[in-house]
C-alpha positions as CSV (number, residue, x, y, z in Angstrom):
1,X,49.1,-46.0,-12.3
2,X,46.2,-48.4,-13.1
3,X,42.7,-46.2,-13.2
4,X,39.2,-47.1,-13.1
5,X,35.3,-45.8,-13.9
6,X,31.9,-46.3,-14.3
7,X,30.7,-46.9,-18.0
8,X,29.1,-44.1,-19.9
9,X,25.5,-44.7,-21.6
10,X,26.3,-43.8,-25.4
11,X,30.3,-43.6,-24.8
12,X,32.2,-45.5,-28.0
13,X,35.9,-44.2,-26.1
14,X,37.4,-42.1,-23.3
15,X,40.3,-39.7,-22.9
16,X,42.6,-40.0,-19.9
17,X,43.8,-36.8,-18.3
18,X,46.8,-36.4,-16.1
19,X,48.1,-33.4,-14.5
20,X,51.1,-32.4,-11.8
21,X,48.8,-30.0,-10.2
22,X,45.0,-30.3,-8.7
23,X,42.2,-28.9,-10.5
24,X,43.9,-28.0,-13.8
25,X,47.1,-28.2,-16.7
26,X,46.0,-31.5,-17.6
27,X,47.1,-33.1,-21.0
28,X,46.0,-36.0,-22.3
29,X,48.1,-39.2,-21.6
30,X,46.3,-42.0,-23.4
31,X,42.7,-42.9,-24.7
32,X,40.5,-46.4,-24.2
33,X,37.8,-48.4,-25.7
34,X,37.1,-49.8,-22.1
35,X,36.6,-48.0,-18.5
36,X,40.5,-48.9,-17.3
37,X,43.5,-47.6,-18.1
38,X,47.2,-47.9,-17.1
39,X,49.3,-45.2,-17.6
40,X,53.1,-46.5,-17.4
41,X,55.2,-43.0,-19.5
42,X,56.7,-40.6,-18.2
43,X,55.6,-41.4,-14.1
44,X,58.1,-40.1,-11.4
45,X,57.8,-42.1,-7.9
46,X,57.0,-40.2,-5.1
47,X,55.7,-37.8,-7.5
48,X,51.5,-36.9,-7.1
49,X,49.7,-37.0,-10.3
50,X,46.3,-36.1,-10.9
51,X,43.7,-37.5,-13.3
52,X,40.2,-37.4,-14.9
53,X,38.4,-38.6,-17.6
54,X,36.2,-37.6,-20.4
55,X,33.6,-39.5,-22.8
56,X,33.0,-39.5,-26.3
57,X,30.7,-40.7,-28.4
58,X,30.7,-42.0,-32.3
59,X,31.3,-38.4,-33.8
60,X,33.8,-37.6,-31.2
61,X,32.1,-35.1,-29.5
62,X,33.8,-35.1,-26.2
63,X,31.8,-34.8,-22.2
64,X,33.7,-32.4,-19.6
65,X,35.8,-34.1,-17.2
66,X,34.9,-36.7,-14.8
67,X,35.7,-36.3,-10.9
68,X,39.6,-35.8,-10.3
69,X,41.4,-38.4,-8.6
70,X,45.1,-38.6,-7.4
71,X,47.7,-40.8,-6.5
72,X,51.7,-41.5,-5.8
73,X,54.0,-43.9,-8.2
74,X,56.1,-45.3,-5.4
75,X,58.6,-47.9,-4.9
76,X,57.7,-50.6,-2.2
77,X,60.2,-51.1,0.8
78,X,61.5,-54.5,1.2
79,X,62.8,-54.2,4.7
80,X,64.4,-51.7,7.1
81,X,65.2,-51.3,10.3
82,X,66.8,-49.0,13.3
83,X,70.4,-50.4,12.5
84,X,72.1,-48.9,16.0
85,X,72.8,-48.3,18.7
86,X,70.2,-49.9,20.4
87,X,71.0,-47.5,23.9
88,X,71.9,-44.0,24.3
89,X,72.6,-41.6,27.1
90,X,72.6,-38.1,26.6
91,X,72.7,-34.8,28.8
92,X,70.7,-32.5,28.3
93,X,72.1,-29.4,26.1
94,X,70.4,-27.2,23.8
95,X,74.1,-27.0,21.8
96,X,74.9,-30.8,21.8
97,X,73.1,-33.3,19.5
98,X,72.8,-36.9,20.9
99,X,75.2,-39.5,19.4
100,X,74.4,-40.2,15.6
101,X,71.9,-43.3,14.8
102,X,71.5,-44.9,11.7
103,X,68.7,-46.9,9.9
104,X,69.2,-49.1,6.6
105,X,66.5,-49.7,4.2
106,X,65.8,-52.0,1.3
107,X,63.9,-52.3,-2.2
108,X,64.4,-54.8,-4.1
109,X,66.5,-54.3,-7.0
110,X,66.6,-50.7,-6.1
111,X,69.1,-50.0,-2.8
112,X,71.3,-52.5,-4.6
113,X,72.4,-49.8,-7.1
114,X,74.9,-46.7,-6.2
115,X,74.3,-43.9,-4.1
116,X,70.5,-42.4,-2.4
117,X,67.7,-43.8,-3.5
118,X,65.8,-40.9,-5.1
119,X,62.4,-40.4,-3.7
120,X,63.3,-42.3,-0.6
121,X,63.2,-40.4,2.8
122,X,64.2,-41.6,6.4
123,X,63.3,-39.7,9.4
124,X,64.8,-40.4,13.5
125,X,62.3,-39.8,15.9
126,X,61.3,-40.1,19.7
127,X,58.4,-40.3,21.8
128,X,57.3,-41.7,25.1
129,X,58.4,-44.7,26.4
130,X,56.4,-48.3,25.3
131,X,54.6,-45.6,22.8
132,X,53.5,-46.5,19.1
133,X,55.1,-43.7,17.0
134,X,52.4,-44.3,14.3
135,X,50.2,-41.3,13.8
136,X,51.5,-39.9,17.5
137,X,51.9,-36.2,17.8
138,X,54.3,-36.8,21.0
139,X,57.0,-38.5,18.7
140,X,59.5,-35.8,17.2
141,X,60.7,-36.2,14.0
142,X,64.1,-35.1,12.4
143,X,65.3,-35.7,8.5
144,X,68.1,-38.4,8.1
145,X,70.9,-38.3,5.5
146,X,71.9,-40.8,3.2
147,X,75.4,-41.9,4.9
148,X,76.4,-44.7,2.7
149,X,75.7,-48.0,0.9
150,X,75.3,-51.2,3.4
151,X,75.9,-54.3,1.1
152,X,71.9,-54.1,-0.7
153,X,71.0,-51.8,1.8
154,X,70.7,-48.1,1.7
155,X,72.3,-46.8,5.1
156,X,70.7,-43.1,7.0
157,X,72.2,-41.4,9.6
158,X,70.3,-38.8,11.9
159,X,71.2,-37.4,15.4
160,X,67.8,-36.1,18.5
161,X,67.9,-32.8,20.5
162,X,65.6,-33.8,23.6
163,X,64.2,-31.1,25.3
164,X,63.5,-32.1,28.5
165,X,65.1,-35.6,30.9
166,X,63.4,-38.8,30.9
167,X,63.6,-42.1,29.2
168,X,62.3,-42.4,26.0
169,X,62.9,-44.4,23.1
170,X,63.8,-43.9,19.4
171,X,63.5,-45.7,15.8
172,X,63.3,-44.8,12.2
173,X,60.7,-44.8,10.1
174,X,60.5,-44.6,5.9
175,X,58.5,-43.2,3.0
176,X,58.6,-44.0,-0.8
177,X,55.3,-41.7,-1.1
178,X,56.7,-38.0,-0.2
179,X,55.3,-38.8,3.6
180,X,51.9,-39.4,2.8
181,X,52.9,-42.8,4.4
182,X,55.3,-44.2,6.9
183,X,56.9,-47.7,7.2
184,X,58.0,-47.8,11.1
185,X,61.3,-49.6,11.8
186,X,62.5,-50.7,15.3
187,X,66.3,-53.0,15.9
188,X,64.7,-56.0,14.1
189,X,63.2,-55.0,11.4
190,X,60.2,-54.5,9.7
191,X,59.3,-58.1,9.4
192,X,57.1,-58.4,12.3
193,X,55.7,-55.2,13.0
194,X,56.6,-52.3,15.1
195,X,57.2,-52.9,18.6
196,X,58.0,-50.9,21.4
197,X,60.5,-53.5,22.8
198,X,62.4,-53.2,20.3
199,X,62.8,-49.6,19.7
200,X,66.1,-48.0,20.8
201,X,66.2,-46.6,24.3
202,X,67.0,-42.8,24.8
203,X,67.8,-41.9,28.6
204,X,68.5,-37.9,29.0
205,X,69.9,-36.9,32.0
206,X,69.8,-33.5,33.5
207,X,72.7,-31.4,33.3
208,X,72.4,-30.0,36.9
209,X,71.2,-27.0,36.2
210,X,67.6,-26.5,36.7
211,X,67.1,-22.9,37.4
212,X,64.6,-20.7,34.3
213,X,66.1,-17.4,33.5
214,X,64.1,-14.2,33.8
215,X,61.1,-13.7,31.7
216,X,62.0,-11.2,28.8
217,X,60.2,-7.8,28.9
218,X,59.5,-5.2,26.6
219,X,58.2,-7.1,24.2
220,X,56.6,-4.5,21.3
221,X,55.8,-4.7,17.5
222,X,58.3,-2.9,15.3
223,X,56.0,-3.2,12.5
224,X,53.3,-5.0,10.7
225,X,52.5,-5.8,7.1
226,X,51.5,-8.9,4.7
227,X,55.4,-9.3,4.8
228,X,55.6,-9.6,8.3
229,X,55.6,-8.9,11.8
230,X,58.7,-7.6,13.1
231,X,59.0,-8.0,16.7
232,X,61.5,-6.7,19.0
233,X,62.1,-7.0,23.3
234,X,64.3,-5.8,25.9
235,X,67.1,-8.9,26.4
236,X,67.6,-10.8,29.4
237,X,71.0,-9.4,31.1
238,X,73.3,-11.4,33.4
239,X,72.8,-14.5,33.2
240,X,75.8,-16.6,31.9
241,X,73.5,-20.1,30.8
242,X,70.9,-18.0,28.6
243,X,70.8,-19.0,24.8
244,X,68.0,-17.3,23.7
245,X,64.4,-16.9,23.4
246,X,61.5,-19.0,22.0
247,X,59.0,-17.1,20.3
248,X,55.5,-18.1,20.5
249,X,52.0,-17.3,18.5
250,X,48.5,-17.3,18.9
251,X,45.4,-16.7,16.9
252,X,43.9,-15.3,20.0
253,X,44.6,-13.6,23.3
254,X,46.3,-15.7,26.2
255,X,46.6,-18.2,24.1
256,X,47.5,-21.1,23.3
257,X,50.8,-20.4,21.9
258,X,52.5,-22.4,19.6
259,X,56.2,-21.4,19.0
260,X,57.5,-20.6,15.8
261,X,60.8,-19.9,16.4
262,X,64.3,-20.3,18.2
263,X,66.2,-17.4,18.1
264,X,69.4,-16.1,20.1
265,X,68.9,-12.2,19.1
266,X,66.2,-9.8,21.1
267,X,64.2,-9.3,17.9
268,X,62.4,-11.2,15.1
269,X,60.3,-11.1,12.1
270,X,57.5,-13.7,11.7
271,X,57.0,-14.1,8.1
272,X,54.5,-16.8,8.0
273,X,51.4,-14.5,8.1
274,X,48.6,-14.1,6.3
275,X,47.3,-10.7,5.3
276,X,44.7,-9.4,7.3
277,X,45.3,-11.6,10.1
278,X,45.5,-11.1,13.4
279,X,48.4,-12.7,15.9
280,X,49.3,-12.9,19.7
281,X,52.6,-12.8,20.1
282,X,54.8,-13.7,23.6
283,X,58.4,-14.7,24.1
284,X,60.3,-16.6,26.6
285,X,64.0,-17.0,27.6
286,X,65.3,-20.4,27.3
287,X,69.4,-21.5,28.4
288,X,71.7,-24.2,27.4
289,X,69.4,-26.6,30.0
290,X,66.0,-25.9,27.8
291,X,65.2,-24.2,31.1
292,X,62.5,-22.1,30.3
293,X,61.2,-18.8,31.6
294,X,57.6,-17.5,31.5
295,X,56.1,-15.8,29.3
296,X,56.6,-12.1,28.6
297,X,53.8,-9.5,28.3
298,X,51.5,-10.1,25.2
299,X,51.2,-8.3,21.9
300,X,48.8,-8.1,19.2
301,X,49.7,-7.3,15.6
302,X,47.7,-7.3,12.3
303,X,49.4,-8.2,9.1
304,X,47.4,-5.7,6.9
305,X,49.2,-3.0,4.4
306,X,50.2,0.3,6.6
307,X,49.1,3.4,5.7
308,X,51.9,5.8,3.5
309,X,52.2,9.3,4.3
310,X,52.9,10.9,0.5
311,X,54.9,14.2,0.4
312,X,54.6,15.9,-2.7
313,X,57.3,18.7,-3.5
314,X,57.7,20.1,-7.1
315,X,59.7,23.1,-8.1
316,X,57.7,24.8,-10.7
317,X,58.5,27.1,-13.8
318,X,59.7,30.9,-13.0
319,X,56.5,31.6,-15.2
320,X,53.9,30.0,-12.9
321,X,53.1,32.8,-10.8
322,X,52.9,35.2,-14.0
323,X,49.7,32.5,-14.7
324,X,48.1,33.8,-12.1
325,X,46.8,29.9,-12.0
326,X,47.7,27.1,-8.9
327,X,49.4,24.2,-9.6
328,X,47.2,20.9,-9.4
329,X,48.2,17.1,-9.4
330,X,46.2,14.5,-11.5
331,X,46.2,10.6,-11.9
332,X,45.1,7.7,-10.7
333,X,44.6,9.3,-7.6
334,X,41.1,7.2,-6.6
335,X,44.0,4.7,-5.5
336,X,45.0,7.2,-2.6
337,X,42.8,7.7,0.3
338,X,40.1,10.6,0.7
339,X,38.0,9.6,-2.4
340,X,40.3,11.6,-4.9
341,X,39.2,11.8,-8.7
342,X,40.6,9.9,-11.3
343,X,42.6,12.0,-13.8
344,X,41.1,15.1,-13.1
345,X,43.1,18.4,-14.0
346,X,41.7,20.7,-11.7
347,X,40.3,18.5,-9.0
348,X,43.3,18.0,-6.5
349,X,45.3,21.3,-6.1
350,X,48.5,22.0,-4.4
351,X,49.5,24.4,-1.5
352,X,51.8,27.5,-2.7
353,X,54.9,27.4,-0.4
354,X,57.0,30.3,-2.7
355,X,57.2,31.3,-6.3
356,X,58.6,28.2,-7.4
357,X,57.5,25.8,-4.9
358,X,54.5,23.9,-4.3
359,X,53.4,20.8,-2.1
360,X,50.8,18.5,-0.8
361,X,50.6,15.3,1.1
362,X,48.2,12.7,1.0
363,X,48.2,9.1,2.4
364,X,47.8,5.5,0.7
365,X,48.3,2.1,1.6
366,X,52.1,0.7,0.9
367,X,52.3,-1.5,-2.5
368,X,49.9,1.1,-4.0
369,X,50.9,2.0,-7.6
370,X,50.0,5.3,-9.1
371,X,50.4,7.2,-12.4
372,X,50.0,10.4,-12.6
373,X,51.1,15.0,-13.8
374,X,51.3,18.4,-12.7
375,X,48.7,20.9,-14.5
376,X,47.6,24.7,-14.0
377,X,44.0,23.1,-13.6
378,X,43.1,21.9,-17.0
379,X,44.8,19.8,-19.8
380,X,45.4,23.1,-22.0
381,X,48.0,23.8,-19.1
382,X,49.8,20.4,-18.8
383,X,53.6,20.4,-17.2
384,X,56.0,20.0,-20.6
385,X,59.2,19.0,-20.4
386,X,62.9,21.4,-21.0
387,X,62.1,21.8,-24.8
388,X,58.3,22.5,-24.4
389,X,57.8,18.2,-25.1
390,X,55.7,16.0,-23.6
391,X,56.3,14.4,-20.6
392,X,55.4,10.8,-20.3
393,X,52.9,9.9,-17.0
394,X,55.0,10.2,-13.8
395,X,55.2,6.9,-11.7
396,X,55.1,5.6,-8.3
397,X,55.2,2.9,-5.6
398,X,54.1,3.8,-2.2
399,X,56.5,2.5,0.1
400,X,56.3,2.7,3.9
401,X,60.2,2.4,4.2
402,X,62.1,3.3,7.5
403,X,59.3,6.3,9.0
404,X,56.0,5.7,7.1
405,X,56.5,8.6,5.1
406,X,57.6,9.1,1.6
407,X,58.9,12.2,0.1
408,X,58.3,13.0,-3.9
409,X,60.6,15.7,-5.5
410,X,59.5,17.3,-8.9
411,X,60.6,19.6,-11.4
412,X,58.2,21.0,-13.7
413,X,60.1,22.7,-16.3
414,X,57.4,24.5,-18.5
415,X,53.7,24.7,-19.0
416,X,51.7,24.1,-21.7
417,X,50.6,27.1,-23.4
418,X,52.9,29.1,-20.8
419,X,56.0,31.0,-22.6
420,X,57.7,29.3,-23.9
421,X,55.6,27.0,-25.1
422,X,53.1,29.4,-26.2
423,X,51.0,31.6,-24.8
């Protein structure tokens, strides 16, 4: 990795910086009289590394870091190619693959050697007819495999799923850089360019059935959290080509919808939210012919924390009532909803269901974490354990679980100051 800067008025030496992360953990990899520096230890291709600088002058008092800059150790590809077929015909089928295609790539005194290149990856893709696959979003991509080594070659092998008939046409394309860039490979070879004439030629032909199933109903939100939305609808009954249903998201109402997922159950939890988000949710039936139904009704969701209904129940001490005193609950109860005080004794007080039995509920958001005792409504009067010892702060996690409601049972065996631990 060869760097370069602008001089420093004063500087007698810089520091070079390098770091696997941006804007931080860097440790210093070298130092230079001069503003260049090449940093050849300890470099991983197709690995990003990121830099800066610093300055210092005669005593060594060092400047803060320069701008950060980064870049990708890679190896450079030779040649490659789409190897074969150069034709395929396929129907179409959500369950069948096309037939397998396979692409060979070479570096120089690299592919030569045994087994994958590391940092090397080949991807099969499709698009339009006569299209240029570079940079176009109508080209889908799928990962190859290393299949085996071809002479000096390093052979991939990849197989399509076309979604709808046409002609279209297919090639492989390479990266020594993690994807940041793409070497785009047609029947023969990279050597003079891309070109649609030589791409491989993907005809998908229907598969006589051209008929959508029904549109899903019933679509509703199970729940809703920074976890996820789980999502759940009535399924589509009686008809023997369904496979599933696509479900698709927005960020606002009607749309667009982008789908997110394939699924052959009538239920699904979107996991990819962010929390206090809004999404649009719709689903649509799809069978073995990527026929496609309409959309089912619209749903709306936010992926904010729910709101925990907190049922306290603590059996007290046979002496309580004798106190002529009410039981109250302190902590970190400010964490709770309502405005409740922190850690005050006699500020949140209990309802008296019997002699030995008292309860409250209050609500908090799941994920909450509390600490917190049972008093007579001040300190003097603190629960105590069996053997009249202290009992260590009570703890809890509010979690929504199955109903939204969480149920706490205590026991309190004996009060401070309360026979038998004095009077």
């Amino acid at each position: 990795m060869s760097l370069a800067w602008n001089s420093v008025s004063g500087a007698s030496s810089y520091n070079i910086y390098r770091s696997p992360v941006t804007g931080g953990g860097f440790v210093k990899v070298g130092s230079a009289n001069e503003t260049t520096f090449t940093d050849d230890t300890g470099l991983r291709n197709a690995q990003n590394y990121f830099y800066v600088v610093t300055a210092l002058d005669t005593p060594g008092n060092e400047s803060a870091y320069s701008n950060e800059v980064n870049a990708i150790p890679h190896l450079v590809i030779g040649w490659a190619n789409l190897q074969w077929p150069p034709n395929m015909t396929h129907t179409i089928s959500i369950t069948n693959r096309t037939d397998n295609a396979y692409g060979q790539v070479w570096i120089d005194g690299v592919t030569n050697q045994p087994g994958a290149t590391e940092g090397l990856l080949a991807q099969l893709g499709f698009g339009p007819d006569g299209s240029d696959p570079a940079g176009n979003s109508d080209w889908v991509w799928v990962d190859a495999t290393f299949n085996v080594d071809s002479g000096n070659n390093d052979e991939f092998v990849a197989s399509m799923l076309p979604e709808s008939v046409g002609t279209f046409d297919y090639a492989f394309r390479y990266s020594t850089t993690n994807g940041r860039d793409w070497v785009y490979a047609d029947l023969d070879g990279i050597g003079n360019g891309y070109s649609a004439a030589q791409a491989g030629n993907l005809t998908v032909n229907s598969s006589g059935d051209t008929t959508a199933p029904a549109a899903p109903s019933g679509l509703n939100v199970v729940s809703a959290s920074p976890d996820g939305v789980e999502l759940a609808w009535d399924a589509v009954q009686g008809d023997a080509s369904l496979y599933g249903y696509e479900v698709r998201r927005s960020d606002s109402s009607g749309g667009p919808y982008t789908t997110i997922a394939l699924v052959t159950t009538n239920s699904y939890t979107d996991a990819s939210v962010d929390q206090g988000a809004t999404y649009y949710y719709v689903v649509r039936a799809v069978d073995i012919s990527f026929n496609r139904s309409g959309n089912s009704n619209e749903v709306t969701a936010t992926a904010e924390l729910r709101t925990v209904t907190l049922v306290f129940n603590v059996t007290v001490a046979a002496s309580t009532d004798g106190t002529g005193r009410s039981v109250y609950i302190a902590g970190f109860l400010d964490r709770l909803d309502g405005g409740l005080p922190q850690w005050n004794p006699g500020g949140v007080v209990l309802t008296r269901v019997d002699a030995t039995h008292w309860t409250i509920t209050l609500t908090g958001k799941e994920t909450v974490q509390i600490e917190y005792k049972y008093t007579l409504g001040d300190w003097e009067h603190v629960e105590k354990d069996d053997v009249c010892g202290e009992i260590a702060n009570r703890q809890l996690t509010l979690s929504y679980g199955a109903t939204g409601t969480q149920t706490v049972n205590d026991t309190v065996p004996n009060w401070r100051n309360v026979a038998p631990c004095g009077n």
